[in-house]
mmCIF file as Biopython writes it, N, C-alpha, C and O atoms, coordinates in Angstrom:
data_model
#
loop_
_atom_site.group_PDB
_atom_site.id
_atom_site.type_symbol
_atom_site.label_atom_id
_atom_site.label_alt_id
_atom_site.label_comp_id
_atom_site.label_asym_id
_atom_site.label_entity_id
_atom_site.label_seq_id
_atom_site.pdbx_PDB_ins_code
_atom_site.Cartn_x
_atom_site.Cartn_y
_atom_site.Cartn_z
_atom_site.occupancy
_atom_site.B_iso_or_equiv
_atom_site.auth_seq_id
_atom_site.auth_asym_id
_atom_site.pdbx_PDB_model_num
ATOM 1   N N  . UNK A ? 1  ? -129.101 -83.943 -61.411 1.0 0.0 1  A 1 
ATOM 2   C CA . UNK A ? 1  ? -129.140 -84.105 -59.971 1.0 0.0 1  A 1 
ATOM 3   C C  . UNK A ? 1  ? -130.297 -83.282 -59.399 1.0 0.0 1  A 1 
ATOM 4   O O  . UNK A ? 1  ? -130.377 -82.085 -59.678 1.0 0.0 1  A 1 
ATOM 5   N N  . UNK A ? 2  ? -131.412 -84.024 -58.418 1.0 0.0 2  A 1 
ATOM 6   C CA . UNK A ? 2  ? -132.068 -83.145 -57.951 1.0 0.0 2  A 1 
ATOM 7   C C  . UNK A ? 2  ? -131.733 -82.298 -56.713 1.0 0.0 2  A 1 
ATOM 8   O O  . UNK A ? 2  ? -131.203 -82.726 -55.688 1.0 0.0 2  A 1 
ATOM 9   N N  . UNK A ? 3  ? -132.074 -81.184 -56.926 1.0 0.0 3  A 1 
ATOM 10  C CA . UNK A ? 3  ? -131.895 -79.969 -55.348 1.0 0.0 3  A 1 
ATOM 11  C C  . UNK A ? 3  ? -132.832 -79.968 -54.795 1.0 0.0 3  A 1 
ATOM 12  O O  . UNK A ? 3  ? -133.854 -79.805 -55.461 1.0 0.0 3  A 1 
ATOM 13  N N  . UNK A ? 4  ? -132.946 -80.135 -53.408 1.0 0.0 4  A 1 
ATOM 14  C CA . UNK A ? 4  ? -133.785 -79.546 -52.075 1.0 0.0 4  A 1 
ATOM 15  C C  . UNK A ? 4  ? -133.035 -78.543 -51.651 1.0 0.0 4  A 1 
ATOM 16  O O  . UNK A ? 4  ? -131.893 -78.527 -51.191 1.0 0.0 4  A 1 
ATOM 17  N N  . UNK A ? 5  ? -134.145 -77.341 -51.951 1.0 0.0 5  A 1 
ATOM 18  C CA . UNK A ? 5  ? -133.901 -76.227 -50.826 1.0 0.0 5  A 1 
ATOM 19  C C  . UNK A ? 5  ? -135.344 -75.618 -49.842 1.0 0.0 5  A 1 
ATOM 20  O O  . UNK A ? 5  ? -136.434 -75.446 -50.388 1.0 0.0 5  A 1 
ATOM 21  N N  . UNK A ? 6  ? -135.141 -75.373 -48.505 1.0 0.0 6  A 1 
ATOM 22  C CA . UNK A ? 6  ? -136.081 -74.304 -48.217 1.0 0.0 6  A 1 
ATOM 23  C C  . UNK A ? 6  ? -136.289 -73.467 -49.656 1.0 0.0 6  A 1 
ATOM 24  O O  . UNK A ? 6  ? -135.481 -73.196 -50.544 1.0 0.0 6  A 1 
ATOM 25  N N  . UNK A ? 7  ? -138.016 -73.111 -49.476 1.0 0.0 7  A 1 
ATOM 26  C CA . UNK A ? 7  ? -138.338 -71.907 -50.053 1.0 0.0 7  A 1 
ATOM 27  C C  . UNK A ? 7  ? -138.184 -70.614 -49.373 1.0 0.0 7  A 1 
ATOM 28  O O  . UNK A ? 7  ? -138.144 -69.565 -50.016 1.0 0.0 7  A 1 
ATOM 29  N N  . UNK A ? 8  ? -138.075 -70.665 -47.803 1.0 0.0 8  A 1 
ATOM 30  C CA . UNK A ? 8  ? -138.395 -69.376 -47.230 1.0 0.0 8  A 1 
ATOM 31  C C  . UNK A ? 8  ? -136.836 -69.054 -46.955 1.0 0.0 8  A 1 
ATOM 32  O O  . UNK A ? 8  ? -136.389 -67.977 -47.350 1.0 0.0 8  A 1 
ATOM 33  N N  . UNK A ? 9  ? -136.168 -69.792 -46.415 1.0 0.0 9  A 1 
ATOM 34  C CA . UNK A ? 9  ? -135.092 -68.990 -46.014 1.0 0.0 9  A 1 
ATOM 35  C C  . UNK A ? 9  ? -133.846 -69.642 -47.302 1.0 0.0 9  A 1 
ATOM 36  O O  . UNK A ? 9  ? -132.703 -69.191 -47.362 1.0 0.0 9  A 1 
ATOM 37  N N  . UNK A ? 10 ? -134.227 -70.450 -47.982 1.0 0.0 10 A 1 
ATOM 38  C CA . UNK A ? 10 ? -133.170 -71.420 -49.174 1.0 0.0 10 A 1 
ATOM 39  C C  . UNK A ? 10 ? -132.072 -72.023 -48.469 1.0 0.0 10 A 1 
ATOM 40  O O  . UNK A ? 10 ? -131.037 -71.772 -49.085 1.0 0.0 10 A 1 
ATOM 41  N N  . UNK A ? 11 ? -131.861 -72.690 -47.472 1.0 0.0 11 A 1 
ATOM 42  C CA . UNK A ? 11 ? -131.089 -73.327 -47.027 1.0 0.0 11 A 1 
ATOM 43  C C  . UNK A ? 11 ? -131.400 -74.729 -47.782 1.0 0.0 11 A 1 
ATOM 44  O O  . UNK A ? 11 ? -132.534 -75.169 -47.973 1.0 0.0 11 A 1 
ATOM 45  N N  . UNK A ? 12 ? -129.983 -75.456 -48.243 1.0 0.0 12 A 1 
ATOM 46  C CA . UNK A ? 12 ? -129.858 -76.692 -48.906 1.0 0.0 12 A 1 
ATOM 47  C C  . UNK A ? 12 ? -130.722 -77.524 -47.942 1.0 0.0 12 A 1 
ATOM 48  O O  . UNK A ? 12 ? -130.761 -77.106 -46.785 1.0 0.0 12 A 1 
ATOM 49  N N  . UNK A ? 13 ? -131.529 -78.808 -48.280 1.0 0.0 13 A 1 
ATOM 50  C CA . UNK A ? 13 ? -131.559 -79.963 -47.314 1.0 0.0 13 A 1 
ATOM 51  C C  . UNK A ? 13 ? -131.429 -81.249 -48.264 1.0 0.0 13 A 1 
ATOM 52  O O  . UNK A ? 13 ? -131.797 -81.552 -49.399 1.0 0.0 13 A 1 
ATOM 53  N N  . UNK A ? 14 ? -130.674 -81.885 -47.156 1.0 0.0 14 A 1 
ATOM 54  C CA . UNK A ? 14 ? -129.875 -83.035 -47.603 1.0 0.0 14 A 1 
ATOM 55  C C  . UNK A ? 14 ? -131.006 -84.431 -47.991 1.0 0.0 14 A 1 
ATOM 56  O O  . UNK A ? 14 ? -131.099 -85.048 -46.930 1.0 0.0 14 A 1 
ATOM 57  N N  . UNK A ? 15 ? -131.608 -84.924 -48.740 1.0 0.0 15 A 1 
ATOM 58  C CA . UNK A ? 15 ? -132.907 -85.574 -48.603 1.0 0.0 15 A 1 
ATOM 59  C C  . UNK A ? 15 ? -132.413 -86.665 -47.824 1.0 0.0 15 A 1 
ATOM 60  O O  . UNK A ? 15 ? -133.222 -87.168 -47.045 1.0 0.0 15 A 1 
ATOM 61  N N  . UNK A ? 16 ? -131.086 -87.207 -47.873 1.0 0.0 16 A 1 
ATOM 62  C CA . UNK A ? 16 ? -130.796 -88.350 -46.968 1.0 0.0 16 A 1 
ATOM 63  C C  . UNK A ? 16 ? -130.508 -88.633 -45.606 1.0 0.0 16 A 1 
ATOM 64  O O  . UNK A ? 16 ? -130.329 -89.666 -44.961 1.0 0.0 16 A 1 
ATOM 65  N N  . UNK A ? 17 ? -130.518 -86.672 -45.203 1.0 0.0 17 A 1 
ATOM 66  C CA . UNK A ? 17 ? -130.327 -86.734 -43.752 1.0 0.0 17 A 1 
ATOM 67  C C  . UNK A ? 17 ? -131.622 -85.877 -43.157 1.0 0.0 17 A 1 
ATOM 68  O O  . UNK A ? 17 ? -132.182 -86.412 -42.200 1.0 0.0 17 A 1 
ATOM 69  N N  . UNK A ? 18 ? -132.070 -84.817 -43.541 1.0 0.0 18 A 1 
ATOM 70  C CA . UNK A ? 18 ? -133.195 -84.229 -43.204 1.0 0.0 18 A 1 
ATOM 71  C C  . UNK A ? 18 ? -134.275 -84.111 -43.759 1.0 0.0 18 A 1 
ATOM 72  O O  . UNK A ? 18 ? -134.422 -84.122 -44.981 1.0 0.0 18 A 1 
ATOM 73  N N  . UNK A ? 19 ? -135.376 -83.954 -42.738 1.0 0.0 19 A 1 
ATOM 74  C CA . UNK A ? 19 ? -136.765 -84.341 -43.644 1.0 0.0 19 A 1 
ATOM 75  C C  . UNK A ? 19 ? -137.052 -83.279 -44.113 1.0 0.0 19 A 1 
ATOM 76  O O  . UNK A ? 19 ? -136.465 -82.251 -43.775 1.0 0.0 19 A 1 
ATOM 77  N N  . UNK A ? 20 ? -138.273 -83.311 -45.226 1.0 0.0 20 A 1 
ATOM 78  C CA . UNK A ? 20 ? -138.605 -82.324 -45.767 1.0 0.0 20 A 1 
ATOM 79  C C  . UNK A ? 20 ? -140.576 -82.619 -46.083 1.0 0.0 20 A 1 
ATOM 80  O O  . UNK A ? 20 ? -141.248 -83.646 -45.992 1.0 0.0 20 A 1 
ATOM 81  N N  . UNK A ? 21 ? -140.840 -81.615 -46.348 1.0 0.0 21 A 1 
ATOM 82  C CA . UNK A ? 21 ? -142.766 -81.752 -46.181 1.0 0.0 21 A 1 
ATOM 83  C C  . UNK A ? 21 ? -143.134 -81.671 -47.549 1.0 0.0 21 A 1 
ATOM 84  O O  . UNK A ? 21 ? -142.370 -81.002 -48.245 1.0 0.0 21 A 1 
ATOM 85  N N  . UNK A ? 22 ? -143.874 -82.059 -47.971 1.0 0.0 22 A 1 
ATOM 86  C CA . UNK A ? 22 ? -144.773 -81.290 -49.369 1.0 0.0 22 A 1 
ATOM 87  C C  . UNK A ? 22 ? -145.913 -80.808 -48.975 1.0 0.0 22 A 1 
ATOM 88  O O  . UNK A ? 22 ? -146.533 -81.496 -48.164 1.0 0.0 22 A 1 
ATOM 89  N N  . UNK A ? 23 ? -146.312 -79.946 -49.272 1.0 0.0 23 A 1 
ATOM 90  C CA . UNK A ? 23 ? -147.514 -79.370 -48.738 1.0 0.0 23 A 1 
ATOM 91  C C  . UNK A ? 23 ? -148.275 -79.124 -49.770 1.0 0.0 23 A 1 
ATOM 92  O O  . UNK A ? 23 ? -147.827 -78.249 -50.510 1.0 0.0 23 A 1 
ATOM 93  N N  . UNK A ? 24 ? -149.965 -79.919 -50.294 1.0 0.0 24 A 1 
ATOM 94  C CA . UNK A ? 24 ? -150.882 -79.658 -51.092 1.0 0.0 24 A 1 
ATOM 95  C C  . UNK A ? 24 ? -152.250 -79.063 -50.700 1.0 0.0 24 A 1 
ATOM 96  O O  . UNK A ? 24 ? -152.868 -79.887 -50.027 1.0 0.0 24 A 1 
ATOM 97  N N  . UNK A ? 25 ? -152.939 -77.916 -50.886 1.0 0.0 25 A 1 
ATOM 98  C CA . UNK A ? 25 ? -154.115 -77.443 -50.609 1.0 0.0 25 A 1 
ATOM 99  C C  . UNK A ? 25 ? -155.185 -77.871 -52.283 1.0 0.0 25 A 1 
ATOM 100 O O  . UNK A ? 25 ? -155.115 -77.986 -53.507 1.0 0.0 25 A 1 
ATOM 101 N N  . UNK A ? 26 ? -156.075 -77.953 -51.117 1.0 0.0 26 A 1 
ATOM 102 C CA . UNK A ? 26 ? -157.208 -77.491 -52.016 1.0 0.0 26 A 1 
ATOM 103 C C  . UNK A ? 26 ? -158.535 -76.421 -52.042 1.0 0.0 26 A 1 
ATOM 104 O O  . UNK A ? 26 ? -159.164 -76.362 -50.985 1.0 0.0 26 A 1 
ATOM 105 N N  . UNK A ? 27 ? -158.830 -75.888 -52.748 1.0 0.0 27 A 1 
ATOM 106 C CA . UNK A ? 27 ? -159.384 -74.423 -52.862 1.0 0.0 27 A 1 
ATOM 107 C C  . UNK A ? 27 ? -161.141 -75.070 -53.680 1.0 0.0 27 A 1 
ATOM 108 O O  . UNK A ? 27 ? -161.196 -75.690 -54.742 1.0 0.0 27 A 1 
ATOM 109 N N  . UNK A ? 28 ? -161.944 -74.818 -53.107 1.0 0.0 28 A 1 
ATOM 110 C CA . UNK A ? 28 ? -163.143 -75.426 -53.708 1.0 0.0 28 A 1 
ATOM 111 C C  . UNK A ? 28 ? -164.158 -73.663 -53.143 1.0 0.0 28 A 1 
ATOM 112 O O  . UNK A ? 28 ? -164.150 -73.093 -52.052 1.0 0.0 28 A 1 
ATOM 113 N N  . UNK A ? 29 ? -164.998 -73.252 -54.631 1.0 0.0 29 A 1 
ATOM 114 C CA . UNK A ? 29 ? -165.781 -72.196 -54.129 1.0 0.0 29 A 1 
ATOM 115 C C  . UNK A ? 29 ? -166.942 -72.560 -53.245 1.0 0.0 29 A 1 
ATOM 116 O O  . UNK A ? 29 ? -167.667 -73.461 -53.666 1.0 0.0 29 A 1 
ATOM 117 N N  . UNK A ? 30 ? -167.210 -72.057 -52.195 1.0 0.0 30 A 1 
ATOM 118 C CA . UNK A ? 30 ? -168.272 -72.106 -51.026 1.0 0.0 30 A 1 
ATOM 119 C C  . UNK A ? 30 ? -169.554 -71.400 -51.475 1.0 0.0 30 A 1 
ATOM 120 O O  . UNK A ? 30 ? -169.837 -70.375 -50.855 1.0 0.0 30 A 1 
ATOM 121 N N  . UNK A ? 31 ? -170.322 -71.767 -52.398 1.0 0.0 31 A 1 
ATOM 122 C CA . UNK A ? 31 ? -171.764 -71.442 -52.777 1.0 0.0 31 A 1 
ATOM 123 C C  . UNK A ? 31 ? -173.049 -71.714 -52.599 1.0 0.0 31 A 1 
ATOM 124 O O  . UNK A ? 31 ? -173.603 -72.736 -53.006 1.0 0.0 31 A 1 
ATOM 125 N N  . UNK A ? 32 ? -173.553 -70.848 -52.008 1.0 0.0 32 A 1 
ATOM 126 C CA . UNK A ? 32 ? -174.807 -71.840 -51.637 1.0 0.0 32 A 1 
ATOM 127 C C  . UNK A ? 32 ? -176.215 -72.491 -52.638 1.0 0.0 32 A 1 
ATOM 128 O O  . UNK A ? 32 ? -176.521 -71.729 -53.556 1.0 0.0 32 A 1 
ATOM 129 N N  . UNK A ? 33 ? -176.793 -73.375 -52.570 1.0 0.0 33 A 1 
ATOM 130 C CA . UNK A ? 33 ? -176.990 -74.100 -53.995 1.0 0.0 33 A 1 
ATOM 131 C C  . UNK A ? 33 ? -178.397 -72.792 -53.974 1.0 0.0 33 A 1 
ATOM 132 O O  . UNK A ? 33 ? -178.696 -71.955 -53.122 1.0 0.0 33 A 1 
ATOM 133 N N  . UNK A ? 34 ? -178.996 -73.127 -55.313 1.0 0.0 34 A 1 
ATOM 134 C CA . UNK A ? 34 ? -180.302 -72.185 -55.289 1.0 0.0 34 A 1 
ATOM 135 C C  . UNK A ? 34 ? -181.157 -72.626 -55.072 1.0 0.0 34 A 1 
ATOM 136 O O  . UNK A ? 34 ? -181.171 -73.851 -55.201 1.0 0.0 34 A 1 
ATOM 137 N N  . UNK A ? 35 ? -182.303 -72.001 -54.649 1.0 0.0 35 A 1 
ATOM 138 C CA . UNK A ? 35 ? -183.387 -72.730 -54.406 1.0 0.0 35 A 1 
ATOM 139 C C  . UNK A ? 35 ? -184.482 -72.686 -55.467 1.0 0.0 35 A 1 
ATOM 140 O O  . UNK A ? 35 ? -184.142 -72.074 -56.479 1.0 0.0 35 A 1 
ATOM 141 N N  . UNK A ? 36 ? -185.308 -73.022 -55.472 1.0 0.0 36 A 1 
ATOM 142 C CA . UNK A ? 36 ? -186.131 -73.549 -56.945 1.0 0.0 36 A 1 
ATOM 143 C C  . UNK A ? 36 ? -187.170 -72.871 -56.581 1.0 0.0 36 A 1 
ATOM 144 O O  . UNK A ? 36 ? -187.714 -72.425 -57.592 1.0 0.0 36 A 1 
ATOM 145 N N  . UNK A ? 37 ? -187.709 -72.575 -55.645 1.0 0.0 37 A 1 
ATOM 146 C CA . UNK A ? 37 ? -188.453 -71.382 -55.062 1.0 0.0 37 A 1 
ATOM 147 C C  . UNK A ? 37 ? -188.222 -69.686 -55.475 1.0 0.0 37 A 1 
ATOM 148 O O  . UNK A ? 37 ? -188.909 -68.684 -55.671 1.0 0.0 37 A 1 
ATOM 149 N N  . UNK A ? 38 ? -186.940 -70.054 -55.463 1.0 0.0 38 A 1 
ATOM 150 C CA . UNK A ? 38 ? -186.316 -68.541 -55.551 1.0 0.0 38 A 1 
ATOM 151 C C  . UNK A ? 38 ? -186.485 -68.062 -57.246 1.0 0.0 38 A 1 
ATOM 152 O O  . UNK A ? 38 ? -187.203 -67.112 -57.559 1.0 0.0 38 A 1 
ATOM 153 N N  . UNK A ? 39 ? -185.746 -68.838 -58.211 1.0 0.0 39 A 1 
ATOM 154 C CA . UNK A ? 39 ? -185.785 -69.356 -59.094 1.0 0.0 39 A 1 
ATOM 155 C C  . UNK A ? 39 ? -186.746 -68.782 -59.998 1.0 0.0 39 A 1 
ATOM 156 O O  . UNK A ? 39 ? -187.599 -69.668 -59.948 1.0 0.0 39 A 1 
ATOM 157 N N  . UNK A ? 40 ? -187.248 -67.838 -60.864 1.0 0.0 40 A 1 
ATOM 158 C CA . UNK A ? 40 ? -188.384 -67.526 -61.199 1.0 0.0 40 A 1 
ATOM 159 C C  . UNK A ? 40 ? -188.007 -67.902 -62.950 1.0 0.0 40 A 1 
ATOM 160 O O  . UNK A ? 40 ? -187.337 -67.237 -63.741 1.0 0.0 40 A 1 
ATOM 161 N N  . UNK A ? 41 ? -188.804 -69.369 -63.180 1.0 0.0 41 A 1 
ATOM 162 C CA . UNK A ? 41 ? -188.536 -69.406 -64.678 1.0 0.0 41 A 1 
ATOM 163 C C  . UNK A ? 41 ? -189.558 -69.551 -65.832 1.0 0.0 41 A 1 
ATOM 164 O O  . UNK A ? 41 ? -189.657 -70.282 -66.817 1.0 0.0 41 A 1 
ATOM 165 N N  . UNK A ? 42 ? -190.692 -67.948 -64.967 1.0 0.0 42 A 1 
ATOM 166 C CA . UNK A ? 42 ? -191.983 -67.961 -65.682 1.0 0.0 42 A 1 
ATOM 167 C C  . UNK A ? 42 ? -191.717 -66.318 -65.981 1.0 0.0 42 A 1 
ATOM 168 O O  . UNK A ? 42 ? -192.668 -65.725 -66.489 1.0 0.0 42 A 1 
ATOM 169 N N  . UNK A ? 43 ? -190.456 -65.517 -65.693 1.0 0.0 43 A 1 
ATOM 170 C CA . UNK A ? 43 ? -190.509 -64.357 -66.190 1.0 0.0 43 A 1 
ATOM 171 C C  . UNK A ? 43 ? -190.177 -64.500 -67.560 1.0 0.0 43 A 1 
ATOM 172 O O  . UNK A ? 43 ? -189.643 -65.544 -67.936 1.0 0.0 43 A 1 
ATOM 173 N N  . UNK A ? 44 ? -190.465 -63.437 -68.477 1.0 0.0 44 A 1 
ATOM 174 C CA . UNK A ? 44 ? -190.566 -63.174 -69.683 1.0 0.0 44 A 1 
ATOM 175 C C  . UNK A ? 44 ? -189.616 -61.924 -70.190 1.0 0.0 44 A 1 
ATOM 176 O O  . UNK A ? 44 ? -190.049 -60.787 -70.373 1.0 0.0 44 A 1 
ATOM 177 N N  . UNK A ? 45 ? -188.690 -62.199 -70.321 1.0 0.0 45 A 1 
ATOM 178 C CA . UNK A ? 45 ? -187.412 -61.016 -70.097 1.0 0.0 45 A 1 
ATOM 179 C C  . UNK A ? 45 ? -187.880 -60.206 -71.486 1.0 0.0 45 A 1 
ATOM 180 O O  . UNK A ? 45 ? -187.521 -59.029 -71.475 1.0 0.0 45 A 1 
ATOM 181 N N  . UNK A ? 46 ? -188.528 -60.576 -72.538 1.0 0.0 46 A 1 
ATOM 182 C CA . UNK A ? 46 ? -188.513 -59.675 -74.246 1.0 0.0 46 A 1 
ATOM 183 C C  . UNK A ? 46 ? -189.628 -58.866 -73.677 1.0 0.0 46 A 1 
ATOM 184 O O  . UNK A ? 46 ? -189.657 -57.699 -74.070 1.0 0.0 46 A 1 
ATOM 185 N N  . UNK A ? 47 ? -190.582 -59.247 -72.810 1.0 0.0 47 A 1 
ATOM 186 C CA . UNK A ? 47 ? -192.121 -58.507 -72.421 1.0 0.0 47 A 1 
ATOM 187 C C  . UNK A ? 47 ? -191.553 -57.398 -71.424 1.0 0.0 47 A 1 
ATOM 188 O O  . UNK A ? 47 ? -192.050 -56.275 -71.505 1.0 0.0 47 A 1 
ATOM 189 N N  . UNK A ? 48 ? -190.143 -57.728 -70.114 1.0 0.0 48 A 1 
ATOM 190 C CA . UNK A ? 48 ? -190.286 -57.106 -69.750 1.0 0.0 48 A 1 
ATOM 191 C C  . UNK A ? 48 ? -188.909 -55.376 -70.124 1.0 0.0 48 A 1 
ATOM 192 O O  . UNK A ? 48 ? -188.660 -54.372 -69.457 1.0 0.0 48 A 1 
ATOM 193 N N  . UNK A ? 49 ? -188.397 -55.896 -71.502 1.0 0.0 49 A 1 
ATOM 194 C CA . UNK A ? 49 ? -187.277 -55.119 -72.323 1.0 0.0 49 A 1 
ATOM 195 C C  . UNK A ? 49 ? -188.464 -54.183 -72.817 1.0 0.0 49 A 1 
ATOM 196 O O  . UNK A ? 49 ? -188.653 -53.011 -72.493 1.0 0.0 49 A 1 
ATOM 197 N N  . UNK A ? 50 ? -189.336 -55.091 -73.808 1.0 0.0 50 A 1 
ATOM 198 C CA . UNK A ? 50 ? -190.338 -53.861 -74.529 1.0 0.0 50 A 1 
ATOM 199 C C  . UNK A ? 50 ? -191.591 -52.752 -73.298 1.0 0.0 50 A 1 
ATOM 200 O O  . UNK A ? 50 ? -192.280 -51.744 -73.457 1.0 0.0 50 A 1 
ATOM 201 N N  . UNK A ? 51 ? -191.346 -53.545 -72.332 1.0 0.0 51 A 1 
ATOM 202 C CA . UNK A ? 51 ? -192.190 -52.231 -70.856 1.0 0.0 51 A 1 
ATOM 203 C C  . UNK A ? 51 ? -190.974 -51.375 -71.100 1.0 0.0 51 A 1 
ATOM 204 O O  . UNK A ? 51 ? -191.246 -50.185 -71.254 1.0 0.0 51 A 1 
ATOM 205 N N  . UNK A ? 52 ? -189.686 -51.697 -71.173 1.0 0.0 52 A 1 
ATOM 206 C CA . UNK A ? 52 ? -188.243 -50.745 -70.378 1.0 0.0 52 A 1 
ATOM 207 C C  . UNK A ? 52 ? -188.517 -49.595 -71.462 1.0 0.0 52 A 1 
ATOM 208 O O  . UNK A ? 52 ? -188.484 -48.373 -71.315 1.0 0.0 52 A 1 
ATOM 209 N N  . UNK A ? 53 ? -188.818 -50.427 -72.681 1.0 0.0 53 A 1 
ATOM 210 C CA . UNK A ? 53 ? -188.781 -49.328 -74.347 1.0 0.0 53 A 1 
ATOM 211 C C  . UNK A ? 53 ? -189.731 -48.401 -74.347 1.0 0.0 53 A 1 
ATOM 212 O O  . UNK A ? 53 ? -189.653 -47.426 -75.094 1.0 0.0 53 A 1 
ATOM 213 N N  . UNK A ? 54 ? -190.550 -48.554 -73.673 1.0 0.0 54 A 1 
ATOM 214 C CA . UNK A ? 54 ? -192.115 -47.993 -74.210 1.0 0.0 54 A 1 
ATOM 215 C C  . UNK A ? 54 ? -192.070 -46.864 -72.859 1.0 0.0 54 A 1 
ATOM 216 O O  . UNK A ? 54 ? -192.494 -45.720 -73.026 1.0 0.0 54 A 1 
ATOM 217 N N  . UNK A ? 55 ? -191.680 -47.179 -71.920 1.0 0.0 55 A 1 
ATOM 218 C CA . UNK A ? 55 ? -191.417 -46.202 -70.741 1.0 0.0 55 A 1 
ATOM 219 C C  . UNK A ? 55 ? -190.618 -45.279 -71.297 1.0 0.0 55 A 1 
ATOM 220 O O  . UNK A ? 55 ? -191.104 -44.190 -71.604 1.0 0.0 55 A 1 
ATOM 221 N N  . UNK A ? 56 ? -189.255 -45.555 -71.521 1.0 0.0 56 A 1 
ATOM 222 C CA . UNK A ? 56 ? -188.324 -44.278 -71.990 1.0 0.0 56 A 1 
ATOM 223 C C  . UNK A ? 56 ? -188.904 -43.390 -73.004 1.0 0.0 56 A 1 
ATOM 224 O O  . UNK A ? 56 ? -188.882 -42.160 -73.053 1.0 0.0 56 A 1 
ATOM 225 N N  . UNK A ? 57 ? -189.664 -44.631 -74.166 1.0 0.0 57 A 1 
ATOM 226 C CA . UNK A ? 57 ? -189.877 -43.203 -75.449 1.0 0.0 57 A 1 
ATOM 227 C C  . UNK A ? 57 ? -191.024 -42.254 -75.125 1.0 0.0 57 A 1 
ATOM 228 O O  . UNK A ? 57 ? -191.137 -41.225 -75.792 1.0 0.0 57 A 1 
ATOM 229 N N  . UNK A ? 58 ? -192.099 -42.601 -73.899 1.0 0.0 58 A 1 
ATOM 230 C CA . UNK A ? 58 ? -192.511 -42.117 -73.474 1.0 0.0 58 A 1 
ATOM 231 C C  . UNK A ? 58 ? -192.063 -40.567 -72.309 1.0 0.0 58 A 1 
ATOM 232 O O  . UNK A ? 58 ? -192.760 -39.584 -72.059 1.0 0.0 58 A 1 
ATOM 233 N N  . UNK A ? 59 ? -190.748 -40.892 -71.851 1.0 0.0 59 A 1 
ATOM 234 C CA . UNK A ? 59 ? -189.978 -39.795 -70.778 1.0 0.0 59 A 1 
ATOM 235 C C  . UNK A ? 59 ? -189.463 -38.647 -72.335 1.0 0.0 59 A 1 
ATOM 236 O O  . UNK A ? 59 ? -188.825 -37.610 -72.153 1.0 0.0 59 A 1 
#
């Protein structure tokens, strides 16, 4: 047998005499896209690890 109850206060409801809601959300992340400008895909991350290396063994 299925039960209807409130969730908030749990009072029974009768599905044949009182109405009842379903309630569905949806949740989507708000990001803003990137820009291709911004984007830098001419850096050289190993060139700029071995500057990071050569600085420290130098300190």
């Amino acid at each position: 047998m299925i039960h209807y109850s409130c969730d908030r206060c749990k009072r029974t409801i009768d599905p044949e005499v009182d109405l009842r809601y379903v309630v569905k959300l949806e949740t989507y992340a708000a990001m803003e896209p990137i820009e291709v400008a911004d984007f830098e895909d001419d850096r050289d991350h190993l060139m700029e690890v071995q500057e990071i290396l050569e600085r420290l063994e130098d300190a």
